[in-house]
py3Dmol code that shows the C-alpha trace and the ligand (Angstrom):
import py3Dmol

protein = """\
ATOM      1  CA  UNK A   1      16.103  33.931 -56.278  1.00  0.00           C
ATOM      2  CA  UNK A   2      16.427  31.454 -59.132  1.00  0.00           C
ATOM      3  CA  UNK A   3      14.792  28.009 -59.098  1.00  0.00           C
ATOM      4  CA  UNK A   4      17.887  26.121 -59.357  1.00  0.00           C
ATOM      5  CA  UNK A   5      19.145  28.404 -56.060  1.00  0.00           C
ATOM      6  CA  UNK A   6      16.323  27.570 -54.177  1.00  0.00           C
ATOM      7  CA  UNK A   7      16.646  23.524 -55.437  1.00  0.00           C
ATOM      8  CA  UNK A   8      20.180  23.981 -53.809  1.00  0.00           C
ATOM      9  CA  UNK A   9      19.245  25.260 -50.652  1.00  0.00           C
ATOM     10  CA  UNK A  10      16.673  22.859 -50.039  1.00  0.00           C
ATOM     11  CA  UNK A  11      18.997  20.173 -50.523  1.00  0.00           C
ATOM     12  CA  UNK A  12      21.494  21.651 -48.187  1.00  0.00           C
ATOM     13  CA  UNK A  13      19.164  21.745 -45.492  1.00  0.00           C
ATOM     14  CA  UNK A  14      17.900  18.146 -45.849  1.00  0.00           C
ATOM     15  CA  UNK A  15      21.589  17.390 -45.850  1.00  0.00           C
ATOM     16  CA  UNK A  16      22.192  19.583 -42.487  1.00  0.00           C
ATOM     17  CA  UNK A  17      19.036  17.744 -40.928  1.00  0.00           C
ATOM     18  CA  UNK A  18      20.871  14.023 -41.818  1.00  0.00           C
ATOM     19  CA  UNK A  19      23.942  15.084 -40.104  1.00  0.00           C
ATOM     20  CA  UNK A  20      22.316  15.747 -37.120  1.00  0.00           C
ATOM     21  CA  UNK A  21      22.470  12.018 -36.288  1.00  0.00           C
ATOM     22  CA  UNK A  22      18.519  10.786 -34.322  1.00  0.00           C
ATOM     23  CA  UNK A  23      16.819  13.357 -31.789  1.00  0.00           C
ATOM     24  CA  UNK A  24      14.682  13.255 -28.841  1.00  0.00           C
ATOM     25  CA  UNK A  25      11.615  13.252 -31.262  1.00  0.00           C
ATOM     26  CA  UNK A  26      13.781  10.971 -33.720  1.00  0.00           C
ATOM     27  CA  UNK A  27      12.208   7.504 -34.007  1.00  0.00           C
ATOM     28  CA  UNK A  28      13.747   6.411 -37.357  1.00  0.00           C
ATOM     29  CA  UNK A  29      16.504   3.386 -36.703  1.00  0.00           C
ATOM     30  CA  UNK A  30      19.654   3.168 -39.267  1.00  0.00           C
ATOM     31  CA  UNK A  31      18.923  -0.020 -41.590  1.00  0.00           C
ATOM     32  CA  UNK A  32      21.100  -2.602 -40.963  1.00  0.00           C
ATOM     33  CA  UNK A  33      24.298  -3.221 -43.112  1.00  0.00           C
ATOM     34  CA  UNK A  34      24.750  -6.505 -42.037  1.00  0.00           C
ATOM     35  CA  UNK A  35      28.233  -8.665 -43.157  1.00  0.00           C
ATOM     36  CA  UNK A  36      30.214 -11.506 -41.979  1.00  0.00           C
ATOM     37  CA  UNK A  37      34.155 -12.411 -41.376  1.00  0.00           C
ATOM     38  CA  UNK A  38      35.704 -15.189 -41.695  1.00  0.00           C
ATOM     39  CA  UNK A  39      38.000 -14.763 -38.921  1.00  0.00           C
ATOM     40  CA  UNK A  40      39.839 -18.263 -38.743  1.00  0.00           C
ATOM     41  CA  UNK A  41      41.628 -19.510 -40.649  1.00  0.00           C
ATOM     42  CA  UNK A  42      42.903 -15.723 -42.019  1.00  0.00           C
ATOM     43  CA  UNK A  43      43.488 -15.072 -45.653  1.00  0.00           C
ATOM     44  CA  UNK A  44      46.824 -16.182 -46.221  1.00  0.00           C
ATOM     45  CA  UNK A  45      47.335 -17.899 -43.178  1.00  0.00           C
ATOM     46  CA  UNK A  46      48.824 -21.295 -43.288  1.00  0.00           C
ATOM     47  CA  UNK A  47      47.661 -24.044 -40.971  1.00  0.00           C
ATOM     48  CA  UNK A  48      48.343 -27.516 -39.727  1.00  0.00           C
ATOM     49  CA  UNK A  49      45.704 -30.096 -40.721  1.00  0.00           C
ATOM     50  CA  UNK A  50      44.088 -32.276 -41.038  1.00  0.00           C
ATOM     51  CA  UNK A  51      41.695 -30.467 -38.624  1.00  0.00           C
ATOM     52  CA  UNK A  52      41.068 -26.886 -39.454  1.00  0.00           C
ATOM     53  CA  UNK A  53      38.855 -24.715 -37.142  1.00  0.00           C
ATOM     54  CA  UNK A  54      37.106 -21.596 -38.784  1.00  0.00           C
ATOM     55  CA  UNK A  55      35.578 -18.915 -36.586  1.00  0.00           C
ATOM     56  CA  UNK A  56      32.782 -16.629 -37.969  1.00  0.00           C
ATOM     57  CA  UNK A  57      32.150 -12.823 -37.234  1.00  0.00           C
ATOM     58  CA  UNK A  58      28.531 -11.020 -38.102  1.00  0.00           C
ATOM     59  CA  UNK A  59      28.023  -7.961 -38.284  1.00  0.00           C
ATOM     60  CA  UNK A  60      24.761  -6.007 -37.629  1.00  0.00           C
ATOM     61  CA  UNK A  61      22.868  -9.198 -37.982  1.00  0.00           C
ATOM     62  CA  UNK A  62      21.654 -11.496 -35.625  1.00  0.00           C
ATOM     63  CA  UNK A  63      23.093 -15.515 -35.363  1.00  0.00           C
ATOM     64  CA  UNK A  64      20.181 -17.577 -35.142  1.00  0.00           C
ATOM     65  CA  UNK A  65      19.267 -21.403 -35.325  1.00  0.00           C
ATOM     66  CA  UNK A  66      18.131 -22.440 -38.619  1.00  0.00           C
ATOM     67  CA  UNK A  67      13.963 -22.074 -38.849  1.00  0.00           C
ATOM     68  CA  UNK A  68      14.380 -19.180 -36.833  1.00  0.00           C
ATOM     69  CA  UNK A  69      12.790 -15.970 -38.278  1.00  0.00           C
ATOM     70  CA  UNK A  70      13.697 -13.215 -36.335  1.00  0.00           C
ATOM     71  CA  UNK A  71      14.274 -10.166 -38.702  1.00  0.00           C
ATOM     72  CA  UNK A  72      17.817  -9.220 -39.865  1.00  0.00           C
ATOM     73  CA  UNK A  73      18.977 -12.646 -38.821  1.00  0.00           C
ATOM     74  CA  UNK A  74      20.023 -15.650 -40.130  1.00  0.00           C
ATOM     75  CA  UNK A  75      22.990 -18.755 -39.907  1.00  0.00           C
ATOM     76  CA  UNK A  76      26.318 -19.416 -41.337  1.00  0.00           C
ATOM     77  CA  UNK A  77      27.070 -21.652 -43.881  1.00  0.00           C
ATOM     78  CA  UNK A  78      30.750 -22.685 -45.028  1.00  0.00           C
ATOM     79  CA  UNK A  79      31.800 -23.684 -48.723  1.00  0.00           C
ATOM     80  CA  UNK A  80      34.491 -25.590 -48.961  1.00  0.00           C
ATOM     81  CA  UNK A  81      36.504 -25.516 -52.401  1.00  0.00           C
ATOM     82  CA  UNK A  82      33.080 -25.127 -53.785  1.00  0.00           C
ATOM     83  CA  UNK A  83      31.409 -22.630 -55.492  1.00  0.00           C
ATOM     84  CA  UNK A  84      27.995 -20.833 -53.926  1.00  0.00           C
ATOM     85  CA  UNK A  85      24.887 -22.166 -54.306  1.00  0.00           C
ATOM     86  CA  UNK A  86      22.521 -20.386 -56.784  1.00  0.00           C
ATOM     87  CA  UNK A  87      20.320 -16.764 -55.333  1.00  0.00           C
ATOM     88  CA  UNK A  88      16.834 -17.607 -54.265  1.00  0.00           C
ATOM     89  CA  UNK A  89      16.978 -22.134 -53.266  1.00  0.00           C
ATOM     90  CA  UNK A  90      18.053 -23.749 -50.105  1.00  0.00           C
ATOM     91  CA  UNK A  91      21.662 -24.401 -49.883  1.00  0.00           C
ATOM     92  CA  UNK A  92      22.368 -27.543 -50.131  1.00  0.00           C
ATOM     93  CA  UNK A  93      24.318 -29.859 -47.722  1.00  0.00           C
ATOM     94  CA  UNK A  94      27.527 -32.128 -48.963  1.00  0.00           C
ATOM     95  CA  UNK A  95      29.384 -33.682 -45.965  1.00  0.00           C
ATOM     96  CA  UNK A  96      33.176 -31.716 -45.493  1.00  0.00           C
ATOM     97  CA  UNK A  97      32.206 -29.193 -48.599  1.00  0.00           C
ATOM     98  CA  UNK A  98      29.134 -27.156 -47.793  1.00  0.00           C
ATOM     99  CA  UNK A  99      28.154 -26.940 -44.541  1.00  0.00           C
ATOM    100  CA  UNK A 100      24.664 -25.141 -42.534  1.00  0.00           C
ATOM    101  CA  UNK A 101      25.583 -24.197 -38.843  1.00  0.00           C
ATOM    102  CA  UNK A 102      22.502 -24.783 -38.390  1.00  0.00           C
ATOM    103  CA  UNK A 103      22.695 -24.702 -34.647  1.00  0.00           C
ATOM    104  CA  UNK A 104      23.699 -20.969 -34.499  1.00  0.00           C
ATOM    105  CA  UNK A 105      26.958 -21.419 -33.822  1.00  0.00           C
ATOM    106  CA  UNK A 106      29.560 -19.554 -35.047  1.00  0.00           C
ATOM    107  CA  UNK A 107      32.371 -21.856 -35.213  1.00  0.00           C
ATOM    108  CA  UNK A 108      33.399 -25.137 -36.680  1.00  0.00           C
ATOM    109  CA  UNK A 109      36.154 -27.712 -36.644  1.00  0.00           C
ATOM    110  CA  UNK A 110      36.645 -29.193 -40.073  1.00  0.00           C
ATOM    111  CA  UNK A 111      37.762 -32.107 -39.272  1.00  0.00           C
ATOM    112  CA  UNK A 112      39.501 -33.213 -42.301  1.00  0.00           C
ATOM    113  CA  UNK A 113      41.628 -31.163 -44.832  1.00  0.00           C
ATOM    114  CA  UNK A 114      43.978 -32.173 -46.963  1.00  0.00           C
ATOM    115  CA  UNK A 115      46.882 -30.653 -47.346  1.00  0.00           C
ATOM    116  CA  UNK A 116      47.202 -28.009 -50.260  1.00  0.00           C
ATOM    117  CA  UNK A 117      45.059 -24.154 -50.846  1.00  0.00           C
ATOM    118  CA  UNK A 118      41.992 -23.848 -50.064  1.00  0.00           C
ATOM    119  CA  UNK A 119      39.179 -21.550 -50.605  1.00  0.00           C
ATOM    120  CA  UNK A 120      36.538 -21.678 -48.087  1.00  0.00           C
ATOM    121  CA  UNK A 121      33.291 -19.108 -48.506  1.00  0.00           C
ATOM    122  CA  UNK A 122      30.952 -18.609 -45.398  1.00  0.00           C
ATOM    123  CA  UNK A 123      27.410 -17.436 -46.616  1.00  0.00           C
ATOM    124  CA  UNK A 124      24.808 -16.603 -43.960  1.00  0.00           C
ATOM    125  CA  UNK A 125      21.224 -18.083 -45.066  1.00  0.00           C
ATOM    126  CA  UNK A 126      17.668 -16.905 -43.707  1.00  0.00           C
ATOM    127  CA  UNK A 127      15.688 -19.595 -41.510  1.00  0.00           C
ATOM    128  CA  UNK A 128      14.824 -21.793 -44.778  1.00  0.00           C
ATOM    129  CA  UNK A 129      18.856 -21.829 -45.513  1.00  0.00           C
ATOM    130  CA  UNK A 130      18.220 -19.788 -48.491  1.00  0.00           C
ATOM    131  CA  UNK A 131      20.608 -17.562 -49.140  1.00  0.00           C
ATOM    132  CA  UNK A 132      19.933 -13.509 -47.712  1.00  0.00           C
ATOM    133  CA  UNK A 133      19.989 -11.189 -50.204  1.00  0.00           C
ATOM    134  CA  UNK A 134      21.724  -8.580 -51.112  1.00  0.00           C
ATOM    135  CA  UNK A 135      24.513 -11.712 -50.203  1.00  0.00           C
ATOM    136  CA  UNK A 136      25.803 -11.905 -46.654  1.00  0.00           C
ATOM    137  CA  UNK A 137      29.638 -13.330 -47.363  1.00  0.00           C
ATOM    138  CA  UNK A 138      32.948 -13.378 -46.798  1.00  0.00           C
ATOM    139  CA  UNK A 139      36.118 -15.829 -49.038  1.00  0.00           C
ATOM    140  CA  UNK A 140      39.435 -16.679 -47.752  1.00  0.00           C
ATOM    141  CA  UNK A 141      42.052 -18.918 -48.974  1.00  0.00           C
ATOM    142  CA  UNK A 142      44.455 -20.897 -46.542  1.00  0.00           C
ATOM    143  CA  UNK A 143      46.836 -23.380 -47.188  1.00  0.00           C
ATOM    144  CA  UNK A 144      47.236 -26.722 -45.121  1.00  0.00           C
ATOM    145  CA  UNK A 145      50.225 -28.245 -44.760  1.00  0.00           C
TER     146      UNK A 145
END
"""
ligand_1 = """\
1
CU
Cu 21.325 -23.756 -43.452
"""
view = py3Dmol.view(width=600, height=400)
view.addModel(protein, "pdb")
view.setStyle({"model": 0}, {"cartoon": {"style": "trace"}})
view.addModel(ligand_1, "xyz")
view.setStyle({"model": 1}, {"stick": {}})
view.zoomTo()
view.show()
């Protein structure tokens, strides 16, 4: 048998012993691919203001108050026409622009929008509101009329 056979084979069988999905004697849990949605307002949608209520989704992380370090968790945080904070510092707070749910919660009336497109950006940041990494995120743009 040639090497490059037997390179081939052993690679099929590691790839027949992944598809097998976790045994009895299979300990190892799939990382965690973790994401958010921005589920209101919907990309696109249109809205009546000036109140606009925004509803958040995560995925395969866990929603937790802010100084809470549970692994794979963190809290949402909402950008408002404003661009992201920088990778690696706190995000920072600006009243009706960027906002920490610090609470845990995963909704939020904004209470005053003016009418015209937005963009709003929800980022989820770890207990000491810096931003996770790789980025947890999701962008849509509404339009209040
Ligand atoms: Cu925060």
């Amino acid at each position: 048998m040639k090497p490059t056979t037997l390179v081939l084979r052993a690679s099929m069988v590691v790839l027949a012993l992944a598809a097998c999905g976790p045994g009895p004697a299979d300990d190892q849990v799939a990382a965690p691919n973790p994401s958010m949605e921005i589920v209101t307002p919907q990309d696109g949608d249109t809205v009546s203001g000036p109140a606009v209520m925004t509803r958040l989704l995560a995925h395969d992380f866990v929603v937790v108050p802010a100084g809470d370090t549970t692994p794979n968790s963190g809290h949402f945080h909402l950008f408002l026409d404003r661009d992201v904070s920088a990778a690696g510092a706190p995000i920072p707070a600006e009243p009706g622009h960027i906002i920490h749910l610090g609470t845990g919660a995963d909704s939020l009336n904004l209470e005053v929008v003016a009418p015209g497109p937005h963009r709003l950006i929800g980022v989820v940041g770890d207990a000491a509101h810096v931003p996770v990494q790789p980025w947890i995120v999701d962008t849509v743009w509404f339009f209040v009329r």
